[in-house]
C-alpha atoms as a printed R data frame, in Angstrom:
    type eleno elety resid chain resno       x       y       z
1   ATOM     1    CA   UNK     A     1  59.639  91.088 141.963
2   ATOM     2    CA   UNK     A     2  58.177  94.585 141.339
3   ATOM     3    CA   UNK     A     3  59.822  97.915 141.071
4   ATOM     4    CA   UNK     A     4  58.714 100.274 143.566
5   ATOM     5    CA   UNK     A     5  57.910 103.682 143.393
6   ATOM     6    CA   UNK     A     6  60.789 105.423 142.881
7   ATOM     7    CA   UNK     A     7  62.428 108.630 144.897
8   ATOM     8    CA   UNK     A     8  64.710 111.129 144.020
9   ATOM     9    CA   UNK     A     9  67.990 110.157 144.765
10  ATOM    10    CA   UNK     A    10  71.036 112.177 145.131
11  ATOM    11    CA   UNK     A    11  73.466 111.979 142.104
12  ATOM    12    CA   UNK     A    12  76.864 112.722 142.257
13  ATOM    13    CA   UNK     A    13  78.647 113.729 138.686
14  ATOM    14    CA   UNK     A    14  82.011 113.279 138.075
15  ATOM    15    CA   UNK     A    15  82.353 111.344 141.695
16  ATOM    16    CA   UNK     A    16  86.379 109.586 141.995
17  ATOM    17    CA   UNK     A    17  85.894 106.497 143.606
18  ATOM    18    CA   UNK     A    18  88.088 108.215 146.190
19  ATOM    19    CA   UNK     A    19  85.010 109.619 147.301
20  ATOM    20    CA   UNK     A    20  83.946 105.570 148.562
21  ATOM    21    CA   UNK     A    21  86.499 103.603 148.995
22  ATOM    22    CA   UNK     A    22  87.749 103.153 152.948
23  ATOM    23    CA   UNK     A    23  91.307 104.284 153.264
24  ATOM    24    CA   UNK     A    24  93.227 100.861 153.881
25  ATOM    25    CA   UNK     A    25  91.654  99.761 150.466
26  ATOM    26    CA   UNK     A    26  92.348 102.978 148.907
27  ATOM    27    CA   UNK     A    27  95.716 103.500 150.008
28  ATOM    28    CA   UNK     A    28  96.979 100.245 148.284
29  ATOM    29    CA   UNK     A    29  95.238 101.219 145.537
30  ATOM    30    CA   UNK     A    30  96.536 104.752 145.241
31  ATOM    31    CA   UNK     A    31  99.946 102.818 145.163
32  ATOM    32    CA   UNK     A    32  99.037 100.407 142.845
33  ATOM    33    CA   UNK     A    33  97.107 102.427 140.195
34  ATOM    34    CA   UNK     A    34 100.607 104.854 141.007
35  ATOM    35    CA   UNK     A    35 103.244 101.850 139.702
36  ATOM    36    CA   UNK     A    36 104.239 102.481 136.218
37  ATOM    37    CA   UNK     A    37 103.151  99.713 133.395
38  ATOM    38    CA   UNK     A    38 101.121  97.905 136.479
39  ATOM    39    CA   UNK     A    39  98.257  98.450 134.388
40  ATOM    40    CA   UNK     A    40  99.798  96.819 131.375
41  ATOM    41    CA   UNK     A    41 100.663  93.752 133.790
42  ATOM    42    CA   UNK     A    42  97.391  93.345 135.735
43  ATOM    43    CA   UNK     A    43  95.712  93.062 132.043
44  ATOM    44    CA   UNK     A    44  98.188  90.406 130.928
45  ATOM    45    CA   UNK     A    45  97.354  88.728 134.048
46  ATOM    46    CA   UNK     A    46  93.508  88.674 133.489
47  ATOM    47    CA   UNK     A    47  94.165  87.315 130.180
48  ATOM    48    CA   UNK     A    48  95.838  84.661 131.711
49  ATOM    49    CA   UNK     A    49  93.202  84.023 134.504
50  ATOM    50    CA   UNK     A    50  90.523  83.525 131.635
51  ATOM    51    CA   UNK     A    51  88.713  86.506 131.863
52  ATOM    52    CA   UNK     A    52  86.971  85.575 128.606
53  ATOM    53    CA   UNK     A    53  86.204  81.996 129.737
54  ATOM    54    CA   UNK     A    54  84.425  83.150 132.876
55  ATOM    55    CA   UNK     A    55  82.070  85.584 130.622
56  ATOM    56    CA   UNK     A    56  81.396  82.718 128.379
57  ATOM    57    CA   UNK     A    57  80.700  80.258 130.777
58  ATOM    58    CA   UNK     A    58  78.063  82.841 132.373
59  ATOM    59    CA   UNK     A    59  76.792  83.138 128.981
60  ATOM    60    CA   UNK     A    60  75.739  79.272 128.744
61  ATOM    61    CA   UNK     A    61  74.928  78.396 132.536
62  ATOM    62    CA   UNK     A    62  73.205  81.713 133.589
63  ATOM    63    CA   UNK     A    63  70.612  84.918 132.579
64  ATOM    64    CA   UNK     A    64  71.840  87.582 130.920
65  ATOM    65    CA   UNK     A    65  70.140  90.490 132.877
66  ATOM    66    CA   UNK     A    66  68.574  93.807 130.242
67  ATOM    67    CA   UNK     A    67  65.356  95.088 129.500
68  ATOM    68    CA   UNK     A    68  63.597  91.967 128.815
69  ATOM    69    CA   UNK     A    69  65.535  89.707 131.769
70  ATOM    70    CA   UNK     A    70  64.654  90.503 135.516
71  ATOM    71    CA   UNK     A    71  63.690  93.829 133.926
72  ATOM    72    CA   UNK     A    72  63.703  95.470 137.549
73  ATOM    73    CA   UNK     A    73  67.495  94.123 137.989
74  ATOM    74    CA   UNK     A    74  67.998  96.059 134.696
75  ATOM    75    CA   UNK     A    75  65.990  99.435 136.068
76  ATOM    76    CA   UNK     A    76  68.015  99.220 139.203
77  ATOM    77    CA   UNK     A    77  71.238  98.905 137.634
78  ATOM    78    CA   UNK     A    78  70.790 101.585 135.432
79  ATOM    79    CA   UNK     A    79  70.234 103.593 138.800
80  ATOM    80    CA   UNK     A    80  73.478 102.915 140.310
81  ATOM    81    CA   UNK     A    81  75.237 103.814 136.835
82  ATOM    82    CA   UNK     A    82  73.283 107.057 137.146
83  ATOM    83    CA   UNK     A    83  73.755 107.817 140.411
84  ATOM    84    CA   UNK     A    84  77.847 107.159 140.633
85  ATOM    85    CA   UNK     A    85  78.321 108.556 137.305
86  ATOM    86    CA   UNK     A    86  79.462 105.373 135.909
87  ATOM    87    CA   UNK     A    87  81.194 105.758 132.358
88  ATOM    88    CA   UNK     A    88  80.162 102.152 131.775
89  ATOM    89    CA   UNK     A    89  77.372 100.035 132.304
90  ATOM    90    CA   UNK     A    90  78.810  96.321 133.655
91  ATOM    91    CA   UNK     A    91  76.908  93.262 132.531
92  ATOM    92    CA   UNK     A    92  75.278  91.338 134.888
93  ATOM    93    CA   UNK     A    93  73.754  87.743 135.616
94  ATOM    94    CA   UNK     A    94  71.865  85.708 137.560
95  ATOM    95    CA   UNK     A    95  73.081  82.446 138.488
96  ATOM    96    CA   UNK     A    96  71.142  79.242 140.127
97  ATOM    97    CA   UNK     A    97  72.335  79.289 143.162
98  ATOM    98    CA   UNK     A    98  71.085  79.000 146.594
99  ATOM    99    CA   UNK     A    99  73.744  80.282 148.486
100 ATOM   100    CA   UNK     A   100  73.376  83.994 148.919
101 ATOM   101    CA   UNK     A   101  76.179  85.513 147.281
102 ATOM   102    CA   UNK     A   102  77.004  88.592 144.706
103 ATOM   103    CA   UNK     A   103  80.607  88.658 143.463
104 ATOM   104    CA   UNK     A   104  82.303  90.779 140.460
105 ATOM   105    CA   UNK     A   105  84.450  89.783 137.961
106 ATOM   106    CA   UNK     A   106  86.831  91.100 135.156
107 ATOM   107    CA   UNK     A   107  88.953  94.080 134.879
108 ATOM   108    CA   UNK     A   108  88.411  95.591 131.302
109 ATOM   109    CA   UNK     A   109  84.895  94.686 131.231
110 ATOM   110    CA   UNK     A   110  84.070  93.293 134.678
111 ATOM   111    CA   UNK     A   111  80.818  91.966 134.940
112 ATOM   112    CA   UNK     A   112  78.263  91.360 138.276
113 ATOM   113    CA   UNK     A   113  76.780  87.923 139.051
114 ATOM   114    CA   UNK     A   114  73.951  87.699 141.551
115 ATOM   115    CA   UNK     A   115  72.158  84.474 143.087
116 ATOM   116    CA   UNK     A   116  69.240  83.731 142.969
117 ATOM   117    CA   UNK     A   117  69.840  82.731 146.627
118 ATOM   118    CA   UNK     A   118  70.021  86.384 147.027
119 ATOM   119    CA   UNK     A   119  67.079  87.833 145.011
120 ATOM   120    CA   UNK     A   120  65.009  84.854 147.048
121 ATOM   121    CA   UNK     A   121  66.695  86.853 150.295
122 ATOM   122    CA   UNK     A   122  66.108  90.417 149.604
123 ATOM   123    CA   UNK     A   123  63.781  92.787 148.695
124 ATOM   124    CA   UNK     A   124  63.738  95.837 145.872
125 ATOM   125    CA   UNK     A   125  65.657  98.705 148.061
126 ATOM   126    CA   UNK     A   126  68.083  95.588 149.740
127 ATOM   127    CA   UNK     A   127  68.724  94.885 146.105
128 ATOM   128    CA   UNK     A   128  69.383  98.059 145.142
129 ATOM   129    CA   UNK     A   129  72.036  98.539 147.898
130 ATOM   130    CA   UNK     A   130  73.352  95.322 146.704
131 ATOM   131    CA   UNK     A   131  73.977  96.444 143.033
132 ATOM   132    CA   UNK     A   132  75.614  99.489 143.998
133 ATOM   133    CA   UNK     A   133  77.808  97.944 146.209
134 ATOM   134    CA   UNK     A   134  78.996  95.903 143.447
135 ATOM   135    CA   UNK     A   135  79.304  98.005 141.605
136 ATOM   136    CA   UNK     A   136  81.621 100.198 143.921
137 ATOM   137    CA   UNK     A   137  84.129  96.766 143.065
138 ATOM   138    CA   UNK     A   138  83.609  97.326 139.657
139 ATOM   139    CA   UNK     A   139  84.478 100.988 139.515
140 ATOM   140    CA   UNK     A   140  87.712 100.423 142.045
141 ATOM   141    CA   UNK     A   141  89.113  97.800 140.047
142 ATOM   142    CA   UNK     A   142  88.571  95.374 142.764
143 ATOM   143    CA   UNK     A   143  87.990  92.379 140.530
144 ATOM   144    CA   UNK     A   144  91.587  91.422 139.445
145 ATOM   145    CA   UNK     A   145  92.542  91.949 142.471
146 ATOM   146    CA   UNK     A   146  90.628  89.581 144.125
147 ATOM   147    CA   UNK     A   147  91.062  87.169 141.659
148 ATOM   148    CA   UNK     A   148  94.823  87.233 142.208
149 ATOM   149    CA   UNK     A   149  94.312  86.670 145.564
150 ATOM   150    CA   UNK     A   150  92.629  83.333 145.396
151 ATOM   151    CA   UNK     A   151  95.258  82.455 143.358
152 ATOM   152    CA   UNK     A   152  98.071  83.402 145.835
153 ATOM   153    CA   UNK     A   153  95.862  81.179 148.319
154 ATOM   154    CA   UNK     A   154  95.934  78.368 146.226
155 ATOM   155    CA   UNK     A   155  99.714  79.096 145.562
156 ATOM   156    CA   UNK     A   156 100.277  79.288 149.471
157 ATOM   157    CA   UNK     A   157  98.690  76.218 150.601
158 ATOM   158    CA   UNK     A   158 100.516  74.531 147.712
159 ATOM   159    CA   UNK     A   159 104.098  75.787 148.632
160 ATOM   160    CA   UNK     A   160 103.344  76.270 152.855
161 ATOM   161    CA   UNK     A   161 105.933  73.174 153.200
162 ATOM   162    CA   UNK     A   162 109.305  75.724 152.636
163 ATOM   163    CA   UNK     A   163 110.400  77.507 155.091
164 ATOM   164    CA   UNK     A   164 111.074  81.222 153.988
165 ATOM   165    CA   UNK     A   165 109.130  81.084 151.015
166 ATOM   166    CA   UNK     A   166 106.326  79.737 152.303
167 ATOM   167    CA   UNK     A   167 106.136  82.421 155.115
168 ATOM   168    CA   UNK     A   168 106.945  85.464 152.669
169 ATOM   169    CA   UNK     A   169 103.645  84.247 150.586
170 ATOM   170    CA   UNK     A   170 101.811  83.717 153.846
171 ATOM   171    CA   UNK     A   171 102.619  87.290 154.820
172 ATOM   172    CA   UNK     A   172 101.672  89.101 151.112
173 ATOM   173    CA   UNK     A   173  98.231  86.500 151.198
174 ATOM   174    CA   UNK     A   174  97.423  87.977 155.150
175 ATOM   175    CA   UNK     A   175  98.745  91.378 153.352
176 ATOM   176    CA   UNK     A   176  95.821  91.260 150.723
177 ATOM   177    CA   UNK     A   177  93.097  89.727 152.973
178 ATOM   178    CA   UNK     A   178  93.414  92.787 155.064
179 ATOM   179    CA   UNK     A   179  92.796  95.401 152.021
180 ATOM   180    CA   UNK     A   180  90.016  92.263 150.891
181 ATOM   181    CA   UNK     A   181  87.985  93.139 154.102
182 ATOM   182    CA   UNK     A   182  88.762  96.545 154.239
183 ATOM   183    CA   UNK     A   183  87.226  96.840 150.226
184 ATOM   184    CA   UNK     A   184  84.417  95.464 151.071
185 ATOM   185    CA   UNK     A   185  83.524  98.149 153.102
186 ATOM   186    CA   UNK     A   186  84.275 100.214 150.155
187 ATOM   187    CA   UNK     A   187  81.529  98.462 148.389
188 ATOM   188    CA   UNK     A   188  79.072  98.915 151.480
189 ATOM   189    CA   UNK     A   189  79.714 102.556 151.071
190 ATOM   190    CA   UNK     A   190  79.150 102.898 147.470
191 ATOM   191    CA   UNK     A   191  75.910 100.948 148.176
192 ATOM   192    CA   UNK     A   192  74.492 103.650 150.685
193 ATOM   193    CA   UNK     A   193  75.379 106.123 148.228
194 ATOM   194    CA   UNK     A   194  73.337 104.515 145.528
195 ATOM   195    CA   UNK     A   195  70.504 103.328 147.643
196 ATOM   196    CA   UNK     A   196  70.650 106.282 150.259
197 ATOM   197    CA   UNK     A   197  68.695 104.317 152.243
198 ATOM   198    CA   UNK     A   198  70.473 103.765 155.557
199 ATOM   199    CA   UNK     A   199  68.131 101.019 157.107
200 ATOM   200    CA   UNK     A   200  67.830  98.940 153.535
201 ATOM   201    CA   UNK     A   201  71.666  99.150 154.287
202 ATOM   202    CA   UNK     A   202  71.593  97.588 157.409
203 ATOM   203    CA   UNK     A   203  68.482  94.884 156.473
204 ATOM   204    CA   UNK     A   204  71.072  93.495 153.935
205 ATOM   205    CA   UNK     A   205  73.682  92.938 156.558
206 ATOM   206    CA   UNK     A   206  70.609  91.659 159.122
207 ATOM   207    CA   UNK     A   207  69.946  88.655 156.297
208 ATOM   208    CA   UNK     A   208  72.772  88.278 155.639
209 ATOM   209    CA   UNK     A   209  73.314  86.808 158.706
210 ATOM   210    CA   UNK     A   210  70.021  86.282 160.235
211 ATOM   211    CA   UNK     A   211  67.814  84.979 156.975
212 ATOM   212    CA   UNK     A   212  64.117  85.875 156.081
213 ATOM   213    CA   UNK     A   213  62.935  86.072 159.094
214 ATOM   214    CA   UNK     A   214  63.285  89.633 159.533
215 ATOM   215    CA   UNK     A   215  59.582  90.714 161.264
216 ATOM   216    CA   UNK     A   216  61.611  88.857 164.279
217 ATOM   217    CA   UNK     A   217  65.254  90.913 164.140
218 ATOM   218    CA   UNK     A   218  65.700  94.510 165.540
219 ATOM   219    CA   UNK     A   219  67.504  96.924 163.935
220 ATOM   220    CA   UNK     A   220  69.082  98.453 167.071
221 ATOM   221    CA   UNK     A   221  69.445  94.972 168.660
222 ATOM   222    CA   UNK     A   222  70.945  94.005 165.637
223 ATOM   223    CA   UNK     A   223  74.106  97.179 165.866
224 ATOM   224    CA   UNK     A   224  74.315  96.413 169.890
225 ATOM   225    CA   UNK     A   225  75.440  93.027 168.735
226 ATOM   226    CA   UNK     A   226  78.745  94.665 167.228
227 ATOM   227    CA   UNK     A   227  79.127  96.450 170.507
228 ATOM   228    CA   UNK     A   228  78.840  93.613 172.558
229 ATOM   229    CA   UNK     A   229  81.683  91.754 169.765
230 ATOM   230    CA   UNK     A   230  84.102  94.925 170.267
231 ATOM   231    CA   UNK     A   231  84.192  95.033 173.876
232 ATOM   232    CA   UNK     A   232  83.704  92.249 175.612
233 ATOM   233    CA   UNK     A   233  85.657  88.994 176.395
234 ATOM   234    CA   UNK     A   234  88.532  88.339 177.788
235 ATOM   235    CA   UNK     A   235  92.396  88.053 176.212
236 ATOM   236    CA   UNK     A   236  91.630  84.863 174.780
237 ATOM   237    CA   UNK     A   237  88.620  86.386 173.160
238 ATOM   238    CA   UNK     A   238  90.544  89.140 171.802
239 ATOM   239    CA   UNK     A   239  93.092  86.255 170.244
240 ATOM   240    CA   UNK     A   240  89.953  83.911 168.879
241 ATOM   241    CA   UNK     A   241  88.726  87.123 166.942
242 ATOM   242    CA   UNK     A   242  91.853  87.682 165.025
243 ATOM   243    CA   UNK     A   243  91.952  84.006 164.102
244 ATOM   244    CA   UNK     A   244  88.435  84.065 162.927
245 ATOM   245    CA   UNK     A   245  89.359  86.682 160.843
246 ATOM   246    CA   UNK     A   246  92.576  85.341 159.829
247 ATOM   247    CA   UNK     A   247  91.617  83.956 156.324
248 ATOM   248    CA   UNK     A   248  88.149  85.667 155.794
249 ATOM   249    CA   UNK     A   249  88.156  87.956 152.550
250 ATOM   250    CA   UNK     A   250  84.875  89.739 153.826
251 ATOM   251    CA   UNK     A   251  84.178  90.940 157.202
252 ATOM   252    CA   UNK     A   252  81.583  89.766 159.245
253 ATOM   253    CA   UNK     A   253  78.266  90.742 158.725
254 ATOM   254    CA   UNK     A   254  77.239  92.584 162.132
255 ATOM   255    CA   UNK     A   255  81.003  94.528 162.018
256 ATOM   256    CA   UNK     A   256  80.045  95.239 158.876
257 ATOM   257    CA   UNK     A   257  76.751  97.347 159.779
258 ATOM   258    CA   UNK     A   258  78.918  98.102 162.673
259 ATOM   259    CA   UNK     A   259  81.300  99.666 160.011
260 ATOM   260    CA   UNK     A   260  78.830 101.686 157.806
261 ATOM   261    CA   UNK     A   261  77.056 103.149 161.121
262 ATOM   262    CA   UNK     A   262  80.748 104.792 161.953
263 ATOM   263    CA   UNK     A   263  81.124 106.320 158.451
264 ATOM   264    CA   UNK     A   264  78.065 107.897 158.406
265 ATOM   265    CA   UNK     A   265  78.763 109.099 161.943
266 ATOM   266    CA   UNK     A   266  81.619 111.080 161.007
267 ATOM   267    CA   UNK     A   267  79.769 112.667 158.763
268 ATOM   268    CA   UNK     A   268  81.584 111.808 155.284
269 ATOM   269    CA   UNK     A   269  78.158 110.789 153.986
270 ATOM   270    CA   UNK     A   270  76.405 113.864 154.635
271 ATOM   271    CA   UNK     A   271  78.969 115.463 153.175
272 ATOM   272    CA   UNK     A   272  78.906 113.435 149.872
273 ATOM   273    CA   UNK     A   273  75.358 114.234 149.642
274 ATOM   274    CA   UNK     A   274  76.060 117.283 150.070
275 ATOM   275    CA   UNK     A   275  78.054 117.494 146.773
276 ATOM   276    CA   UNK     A   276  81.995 117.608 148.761
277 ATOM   277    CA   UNK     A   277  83.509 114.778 147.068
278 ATOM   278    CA   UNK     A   278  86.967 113.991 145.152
279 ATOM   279    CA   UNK     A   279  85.798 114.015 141.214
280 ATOM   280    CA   UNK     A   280  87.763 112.185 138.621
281 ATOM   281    CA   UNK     A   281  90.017 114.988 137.116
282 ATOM   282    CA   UNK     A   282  91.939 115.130 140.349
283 ATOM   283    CA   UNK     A   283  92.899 111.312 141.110
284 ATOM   284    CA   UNK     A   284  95.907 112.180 138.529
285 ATOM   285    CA   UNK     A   285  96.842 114.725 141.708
286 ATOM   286    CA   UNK     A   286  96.232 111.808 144.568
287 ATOM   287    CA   UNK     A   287  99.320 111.564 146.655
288 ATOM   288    CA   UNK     A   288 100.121 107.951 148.058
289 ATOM   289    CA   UNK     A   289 102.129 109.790 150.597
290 ATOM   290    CA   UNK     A   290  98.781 111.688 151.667
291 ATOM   291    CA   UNK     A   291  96.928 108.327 151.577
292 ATOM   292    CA   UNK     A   292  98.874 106.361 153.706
293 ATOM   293    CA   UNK     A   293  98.819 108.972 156.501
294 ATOM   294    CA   UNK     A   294  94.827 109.040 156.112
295 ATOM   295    CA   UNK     A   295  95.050 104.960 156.410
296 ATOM   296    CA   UNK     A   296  97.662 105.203 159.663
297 ATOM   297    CA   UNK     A   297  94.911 107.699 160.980
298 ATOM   298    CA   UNK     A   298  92.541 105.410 160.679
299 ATOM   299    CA   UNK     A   299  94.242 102.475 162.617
300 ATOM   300    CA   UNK     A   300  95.268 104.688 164.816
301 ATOM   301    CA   UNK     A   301  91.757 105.960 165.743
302 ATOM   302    CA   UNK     A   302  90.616 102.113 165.284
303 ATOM   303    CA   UNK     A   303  93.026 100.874 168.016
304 ATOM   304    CA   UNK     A   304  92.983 104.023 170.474
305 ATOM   305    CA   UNK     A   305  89.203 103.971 170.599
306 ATOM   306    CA   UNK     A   306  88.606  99.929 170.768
307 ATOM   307    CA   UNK     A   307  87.155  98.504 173.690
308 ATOM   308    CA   UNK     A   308  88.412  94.913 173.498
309 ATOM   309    CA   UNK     A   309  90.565  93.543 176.039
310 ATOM   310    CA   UNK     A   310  93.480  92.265 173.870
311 ATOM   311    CA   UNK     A   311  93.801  95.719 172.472
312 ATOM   312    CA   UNK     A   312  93.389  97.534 175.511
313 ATOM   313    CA   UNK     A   313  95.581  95.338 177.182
314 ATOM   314    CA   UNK     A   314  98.335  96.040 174.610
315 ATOM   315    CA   UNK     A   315  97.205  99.950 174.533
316 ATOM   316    CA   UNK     A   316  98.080 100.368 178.097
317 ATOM   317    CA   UNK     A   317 101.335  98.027 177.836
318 ATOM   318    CA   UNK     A   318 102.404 100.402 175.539
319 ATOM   319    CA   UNK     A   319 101.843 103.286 177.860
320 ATOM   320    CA   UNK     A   320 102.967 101.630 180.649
321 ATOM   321    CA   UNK     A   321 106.492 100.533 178.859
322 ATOM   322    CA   UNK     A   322 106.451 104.389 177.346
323 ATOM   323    CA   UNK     A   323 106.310 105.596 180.790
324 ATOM   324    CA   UNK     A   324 108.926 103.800 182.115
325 ATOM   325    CA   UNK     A   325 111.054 104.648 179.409
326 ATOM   326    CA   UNK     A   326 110.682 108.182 180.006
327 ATOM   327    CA   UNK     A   327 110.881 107.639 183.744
328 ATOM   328    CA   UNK     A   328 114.199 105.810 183.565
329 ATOM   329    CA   UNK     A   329 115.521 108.308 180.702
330 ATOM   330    CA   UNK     A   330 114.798 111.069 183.266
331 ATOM   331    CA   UNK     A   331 116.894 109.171 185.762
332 ATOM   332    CA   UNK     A   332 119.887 109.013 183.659
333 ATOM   333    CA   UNK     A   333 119.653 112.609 182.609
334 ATOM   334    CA   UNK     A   334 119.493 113.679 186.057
335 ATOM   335    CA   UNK     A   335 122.120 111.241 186.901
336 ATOM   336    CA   UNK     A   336 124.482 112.182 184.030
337 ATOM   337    CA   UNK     A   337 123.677 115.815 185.500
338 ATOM   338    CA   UNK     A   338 124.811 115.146 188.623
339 ATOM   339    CA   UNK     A   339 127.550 113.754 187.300
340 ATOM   340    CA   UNK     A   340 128.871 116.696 185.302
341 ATOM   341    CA   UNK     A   341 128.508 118.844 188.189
342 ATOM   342    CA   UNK     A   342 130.646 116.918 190.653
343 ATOM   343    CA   UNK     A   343 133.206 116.896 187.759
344 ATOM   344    CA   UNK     A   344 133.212 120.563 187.458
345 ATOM   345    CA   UNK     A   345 133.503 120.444 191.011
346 ATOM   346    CA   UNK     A   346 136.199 118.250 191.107
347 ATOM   347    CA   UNK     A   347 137.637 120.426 188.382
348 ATOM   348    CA   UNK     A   348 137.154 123.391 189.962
349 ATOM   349    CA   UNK     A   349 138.916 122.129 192.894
């Protein structure tokens, strides 16, 4: 694997991971980061969780990537640091694996393992987009997080026999699989801003689910596929997808692409590039109350704008049952009306 001639890239100095992160994921975070002594906690917990072990055990069983180790892992890193105006530079590794897979790990010093299912899979700029997505986790403090959740997993298949705390667990486990999904896309964004290379960015998401054999995908093709997911089927299509989500932590691949075409849509990439982004002196100023309203405009736009039957179908029960409330509350009034003037009649009388 060669480095290839590099570009100019975009950076961004002094960029809040505000400026990535999708608004579901950063809204719990706002909160979260907002909790006094959380902090304090979350570190006690990594402790706990063997933050140390993990490093170590990377240490014997994989490579340690710098200068002289997958040198152009090392050059491309370094990139992403630059470009995101990293304060830190996370270790990473590569791990014998052929799965394709990237993950980070750690909170204080969180750490990136890649693959080498992956490096097998993708090429320089893929890799690139890769690395920057990850990290995105790293610089959101996604790591703990996610390693918590496992836990809670493993906690709620253990305890699913009782019957209200089972259910509560269940409910904080689909809570945090939700902002899981929804960080992800965080990452994707952070990749695109350290690769800004918007079809690399979709390639990934193409292996991803596809493999090598990428002379015989379509780019286009590839996007209409997430159209065709969104609005077609029937009802029991519309249930089957929220069960196949149910216990994913990542979102699908295609949905994914899917996801990244809509941001840059809007525009919020542009506008990044364009140097109108949240820096890091004014997260201390980040409102949850602010966030949450960005998040419930999001959902809002999400569900008002979805073509898929379920959703429609419950879109327009809505408005049908919002109708006939205000057609039967205009009854009454005008019955109550009525009412008062044949008593003032009768009054009057």
């Amino acid at each position: 694997m060669t480095m290839a001639p590099d570009r100019v890239r975009t950076r961004f100095p002094e960029i809040s991971t505000r400026a990535w992160e999708h608004p579901a994921d950063r809204t719990a975070l706002v909160a979260l980061r907002s909790l006094s002594g959380f902090d304090t906690v979350l570190r006690a917990l990594s402790g706990l969780l063997r933050e140390r072990q993990h490093r170590l055990m990377y240490l014997a069983t994989a490579v340690r990537v710098d200068e002289r180790q997958f040198r152009t892992l090392h050059e491309l890193r370094a990139d992403c640091v630059g470009v995101l105006d990293a304060q830190a530079t996370p270790e990473m590794f590569v791990l014998q694996d052929p799965s394709v897979n990237a993950f980070t790990i750690g909170m204080d010093k969180p750490f990136i393992v890649l693959t080498t299912g992956l490096l097998e899979l993708m090429d320089t700029e893929e890799l690139r987009f890769v690395i920057g997505h990850e990290l995105g986790h790293a610089l959101s403090g996604h790591a703990v997080y996610r390693t918590m959740l496992m836990h809670l997993m493993r906690l709620s298949a253990s305890v699913g026999w009782l019957p209200v705390g089972g259910w509560a667990l269940r409910a904080i486990v689909a809570a945090l699989l939700e902002w899981s999904r929804k960080s992800e896309l965080s990452g994707d964004r952070a990749g695109l801003l350290c690769s800004q290379d918007v079809e690399a960015s979709v390639r990934v998401h193409m292996k991803t689910a596809g493999g090598a054999w990428l002379h015989e995908m379509n780019h286009g093709a590839f996007l209409d596929q997430a159209d065709d997911y969104l609005r077609s089927g029937d009802l029991r299509d519309g249930v089957l997808k929220l069960l196949n989500l149910e216990l994913q932590t990542h979102p699908f691949s295609v949905l994914r692409a899917a996801e990244l075409r809509r941001w840059i849509q809007s525009g919020d990439y542009e506008r990044v590039l364009a140097g109108a982004y949240p820096r890091r002196e004014q997260d201390r100023n980040a409102k949850i109350s602010d966030e949450v309203k960005e998040a419930a405009r999001h959902y809002r736009e999400s569900f008002d704008q979805s073509d898929d039957l379920l959703v429609r179908t419950v879109r327009d029960l809505g408005r049908d049952v919002g109708s006939a409330v205000s057609t039967v509350g205009q009854e009454v009034g005008r019955t109550v009306s009525d009412l008062g003037k044949r008593f003032d009649d009768w009054r009057k009388n």
